[in-house]
C-alpha positions in Angstrom: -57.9 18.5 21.5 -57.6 22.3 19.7 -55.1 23.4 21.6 -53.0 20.2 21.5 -53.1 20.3 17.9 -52.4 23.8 17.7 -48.9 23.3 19.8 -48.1 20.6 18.0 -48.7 22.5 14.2 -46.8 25.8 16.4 -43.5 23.0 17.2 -43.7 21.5 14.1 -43.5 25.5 12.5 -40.9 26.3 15.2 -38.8 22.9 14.6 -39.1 24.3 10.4 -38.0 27.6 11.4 -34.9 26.4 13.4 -33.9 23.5 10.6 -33.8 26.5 7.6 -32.2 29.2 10.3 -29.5 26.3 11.2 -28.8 25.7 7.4 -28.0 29.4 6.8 -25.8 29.2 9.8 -23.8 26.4 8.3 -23.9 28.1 5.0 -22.7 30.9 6.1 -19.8 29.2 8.4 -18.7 27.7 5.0 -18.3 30.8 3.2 -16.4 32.7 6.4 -14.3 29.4 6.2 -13.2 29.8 2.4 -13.1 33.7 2.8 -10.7 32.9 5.6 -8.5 30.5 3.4 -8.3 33.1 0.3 -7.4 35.8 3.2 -4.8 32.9 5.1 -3.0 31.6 1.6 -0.2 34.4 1.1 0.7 33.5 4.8 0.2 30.0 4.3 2.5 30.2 0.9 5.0 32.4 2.8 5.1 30.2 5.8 5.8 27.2 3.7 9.0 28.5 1.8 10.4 29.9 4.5 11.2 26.3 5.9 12.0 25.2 2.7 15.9 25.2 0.9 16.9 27.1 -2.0 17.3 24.0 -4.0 14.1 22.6 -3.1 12.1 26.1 -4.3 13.9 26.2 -7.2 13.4 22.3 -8.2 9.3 22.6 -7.1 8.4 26.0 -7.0 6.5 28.1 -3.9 3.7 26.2 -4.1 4.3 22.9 -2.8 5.4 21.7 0.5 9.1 21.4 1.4 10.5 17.8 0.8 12.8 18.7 3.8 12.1 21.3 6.9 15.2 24.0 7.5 15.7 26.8 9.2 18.6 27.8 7.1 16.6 31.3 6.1 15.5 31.8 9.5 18.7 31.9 10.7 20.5 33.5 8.2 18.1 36.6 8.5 17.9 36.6 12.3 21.9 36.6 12.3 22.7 39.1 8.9 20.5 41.3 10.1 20.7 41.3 14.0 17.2 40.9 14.2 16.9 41.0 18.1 18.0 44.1 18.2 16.1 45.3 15.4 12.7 43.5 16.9 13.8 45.6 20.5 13.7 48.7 18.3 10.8 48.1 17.0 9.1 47.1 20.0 9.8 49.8 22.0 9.2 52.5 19.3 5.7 51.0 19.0 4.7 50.7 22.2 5.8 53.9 23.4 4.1 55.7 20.5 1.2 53.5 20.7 0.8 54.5 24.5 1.5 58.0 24.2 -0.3 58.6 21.2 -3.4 57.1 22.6 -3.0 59.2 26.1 -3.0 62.5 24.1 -6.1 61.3 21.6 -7.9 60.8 24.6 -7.0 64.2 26.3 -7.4 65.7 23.2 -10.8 64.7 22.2 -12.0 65.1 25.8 -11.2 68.8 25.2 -12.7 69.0 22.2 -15.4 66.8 22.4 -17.0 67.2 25.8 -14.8 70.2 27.1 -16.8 72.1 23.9 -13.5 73.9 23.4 -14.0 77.2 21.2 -13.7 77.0 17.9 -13.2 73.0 18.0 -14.8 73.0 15.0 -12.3 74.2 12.9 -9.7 73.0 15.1 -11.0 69.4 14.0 -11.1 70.7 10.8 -7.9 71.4 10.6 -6.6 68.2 12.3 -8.3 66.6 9.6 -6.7 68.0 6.8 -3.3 67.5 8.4 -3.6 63.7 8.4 -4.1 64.8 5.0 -1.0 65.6 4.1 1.3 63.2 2.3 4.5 62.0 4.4 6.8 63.4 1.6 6.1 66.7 2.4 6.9 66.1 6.1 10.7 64.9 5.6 12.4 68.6 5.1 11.3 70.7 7.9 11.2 67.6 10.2 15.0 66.6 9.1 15.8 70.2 9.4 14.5 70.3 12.8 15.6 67.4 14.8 18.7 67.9 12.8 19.1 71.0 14.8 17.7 69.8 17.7 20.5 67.1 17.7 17.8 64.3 17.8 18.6 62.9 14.2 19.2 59.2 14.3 17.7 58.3 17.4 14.9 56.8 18.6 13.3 59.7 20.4 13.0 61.3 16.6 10.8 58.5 15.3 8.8 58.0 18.7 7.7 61.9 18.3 6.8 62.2 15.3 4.9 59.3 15.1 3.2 59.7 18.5 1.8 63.2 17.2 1.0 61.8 13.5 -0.9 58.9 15.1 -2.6 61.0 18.1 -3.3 63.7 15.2 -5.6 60.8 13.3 -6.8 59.8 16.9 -8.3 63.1 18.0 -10.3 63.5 15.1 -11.7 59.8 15.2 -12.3 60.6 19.0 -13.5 64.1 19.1 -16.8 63.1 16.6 -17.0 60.0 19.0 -17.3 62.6 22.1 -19.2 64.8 20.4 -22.1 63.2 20.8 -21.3 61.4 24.3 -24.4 61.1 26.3 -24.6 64.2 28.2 -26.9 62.4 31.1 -24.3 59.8 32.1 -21.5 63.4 32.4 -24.1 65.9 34.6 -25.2 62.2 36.5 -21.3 62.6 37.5 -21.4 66.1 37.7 -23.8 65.6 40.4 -22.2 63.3 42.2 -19.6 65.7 43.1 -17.3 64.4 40.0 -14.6 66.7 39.0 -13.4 66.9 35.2 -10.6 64.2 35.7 -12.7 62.3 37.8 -15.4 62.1 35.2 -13.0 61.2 32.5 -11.0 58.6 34.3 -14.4 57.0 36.1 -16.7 57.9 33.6 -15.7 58.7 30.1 -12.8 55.8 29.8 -15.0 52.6 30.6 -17.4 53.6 28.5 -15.1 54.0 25.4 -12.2 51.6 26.6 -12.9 49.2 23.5 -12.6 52.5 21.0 -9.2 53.1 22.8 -7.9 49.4 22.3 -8.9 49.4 18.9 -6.7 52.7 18.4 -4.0 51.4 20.4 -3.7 48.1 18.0 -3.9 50.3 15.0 -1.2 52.8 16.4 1.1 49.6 17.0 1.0 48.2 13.6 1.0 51.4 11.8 4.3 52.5 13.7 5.7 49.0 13.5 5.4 48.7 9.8 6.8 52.6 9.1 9.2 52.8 6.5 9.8 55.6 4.8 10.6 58.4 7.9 12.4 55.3 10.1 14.8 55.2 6.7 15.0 59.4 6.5 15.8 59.5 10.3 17.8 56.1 11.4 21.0 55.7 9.9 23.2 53.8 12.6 22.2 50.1 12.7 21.8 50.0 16.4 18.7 52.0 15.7 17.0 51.0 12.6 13.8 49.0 12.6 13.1 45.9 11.4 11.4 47.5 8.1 14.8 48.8 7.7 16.5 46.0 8.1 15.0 44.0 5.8 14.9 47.1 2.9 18.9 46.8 3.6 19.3 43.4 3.4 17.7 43.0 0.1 19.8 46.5 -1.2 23.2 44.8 -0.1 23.2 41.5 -1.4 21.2 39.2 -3.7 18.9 37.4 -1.3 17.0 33.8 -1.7 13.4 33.6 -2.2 13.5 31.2 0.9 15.9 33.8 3.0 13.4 36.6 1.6 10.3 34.2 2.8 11.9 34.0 6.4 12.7 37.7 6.9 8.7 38.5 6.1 7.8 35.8 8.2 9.6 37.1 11.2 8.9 40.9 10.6 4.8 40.6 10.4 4.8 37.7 13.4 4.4 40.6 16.3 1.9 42.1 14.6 -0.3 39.0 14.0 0.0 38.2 18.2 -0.9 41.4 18.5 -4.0 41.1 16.4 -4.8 37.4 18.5 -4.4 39.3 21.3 -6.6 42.2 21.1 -9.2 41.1 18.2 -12.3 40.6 20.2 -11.5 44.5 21.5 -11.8 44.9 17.0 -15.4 44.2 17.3 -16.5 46.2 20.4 -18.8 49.1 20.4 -18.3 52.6 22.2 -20.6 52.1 24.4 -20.4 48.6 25.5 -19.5 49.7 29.1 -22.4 51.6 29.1 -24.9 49.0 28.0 -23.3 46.8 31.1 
C-alpha cells in the first residue's frame, strides 16, 4: 500500500514537473517566434515592395501589401544591369575564394596548430593584427601591384586577394582551435602507422568538418557582399559584381523605391540559400565527429 502510494505521489510530482517544463518550452517557442518576426520584417517589407508598382508605393506607402503583384522592378533590374552575368561573377568569385581560402586555413592552422611550427606564436600574433588592418590601407600597394602584374580588372585580382584576406582570419580562428586538439586521438594515429597527411585528411578533418563549413559559409557571404576593393579593381562591366552593379545603377540614374526593393531582393537571395543550406553546420561543435 506504501509503495503504491509512493509511485503514485512520485507520477503525480513527475506529471507537475513535465506540465511547468512544457510551459517554459511553449513560452520560450513564443518568444524565438516574435524574435524571428522582428529579425524577418526588413525582408518581409522589402519583399513586399519589390512586387509592388511605383504608383501603388507612392499612393500607400512600403508598408502595406501591393493592390496589384508586378514584376516590373524585377525585370527592370535583372535587364539594366545584366544581372546574370553579374550573379556568374559573383558566384564564381565566391566560391573559388571560399574553397581556396578554406584549403589554406586548414593547411595553415595544421602547421601551426598541431605541426608546433616555431615561433607560431608570434606568427599568430601577427596574423592577427593583420586582419586588423583597415581595407583602405590595402588599395595602393595592391592597385600598384596587380597593376603591374597586369591583373587589374579581372577576376583573378579580386579572387586573390580575398582568398588570402579570408584564409588570413581563418588561420587564426583555426590555429587556437588546433592548439588545443586532443593530442591522444593524433599519437593513436601516429601509431597506427598514420603519416602527417594521413592524420589530417583521416583524422584532423572529420573531427573539425563542422568548424570548416561554418568558415566556408562565412567566407561565401563575406566575398559575395565585398564592395569597396571589387569597385577599386573591376572596372569593365563584364567583371563587376553584383554589389557593383547595384552601386552603379543607383549613381547613373534616379531609381524607384520599387526598382531599388527588387535589385536588394535579388542580390541578398544566394546568400539566404546558402544560409538554408548550411545552417544546421552554424550550430555544430569542433568536435562533434569525435563525440560520434
Amino acid at each position: 500500500m506504501t509503495q503504491t502510494m509512493t509511485a503514485a505521489m512520485a507520477k503525480r510530482v513527475s506529471h507537475k514537473t513535465q506540465h511547468v517544463r512544457s510551459a517554459g518550452d511553449w513560452v520560450t517557442l513564443v518568444l524565438l517566434v516574435v524574435a524571428a518576426l522582428i529579425v524577418l520584417f526588413p525582408l518581409l517589407v522589402l519583399t513586399v515592395n519589390a512586387f509592388k508598382t511605383q504608383a501603388d508605393y507612392n499612393a500607400v506607402g512600403p508598408l502595406s501589401l501591393p493592390k496589384t503583384f508586378t514584376m516590373e522592378g524585377i525585370v527592370s533590374f535583372w535587364i539594366t544591369t545584366k544581372f546574370p552575368m553579374k550573379f556568374l561573377n559573383s558566384l564564381i568569385i565566391s566560391l573559388i575564394v571560399a574553397v581556396a581560402a578554406v584549403v589554406l586555413s586548414v593547411l595553415n592552422s595544421f602547421a601551426l596548430g598541431i605541426g608546433r611550427v616555431k615561433g607560431n606564436t608570434w606568427i599568430v600574433l601577427g596574423i592577427m593584427l593583420a586582419n586588423m588592418m583597415p581595407q583602405e590601407a590595402l588599395l595602393y600597394p595592391l592597385y600598384t601591384m596587380f597593376k603591374a602584374a597586369g591583373l587589374y580588372n579581372t577576376k583573378l585580382a579580386i579572387i586573390i586577394i580575398f582568398t588570402i584576406i579570408q584564409s588570413a582570419y581563418g588561420t587564426y580562428l583555426l590555429s587556437s582551435v588546433y592548439g588545443t586538439f586532443p593530442q591522444a586521438i593524433l599519437e593513436a594515429a601516429s601509431i597506427d602507422g598514420a603519416s602527417r597527411w594521413q592524420a589530417l585528411l583521416k583524422v584532423v578533418l572529420p573531427i573539425s568538418w563542422s568548424t570548416i563549413s561554418v568558415l566556408f559559409v562565412f567566407f561565401f557571404v563575406w566575398t559575395w557582399n565585398e564592395y569597396m576593393i571589387p569597385m577599386a579593381f573591376l572596372m569593365g562591366d563584364d567583371v563587376q559584381t553584383i554589389p557593383l552593379a547595384l552601386a552603379t545603377l543607383q549613381g547613373q540614374h534616379t531609381m524607384e523605391a520599387t526598382t531599388l526593393a527588387s535589385a536588394s531582393l535579388l542580390s541578398i537571395i544566394p546568400t539566404i540559400i546558402f544560409f538554408v543550406i548550411f545552417q544546421r553546420k552554424l550550430s555544430q561543435g569542433i568536435t562533434a565527429g569525435a563525440v560520434k
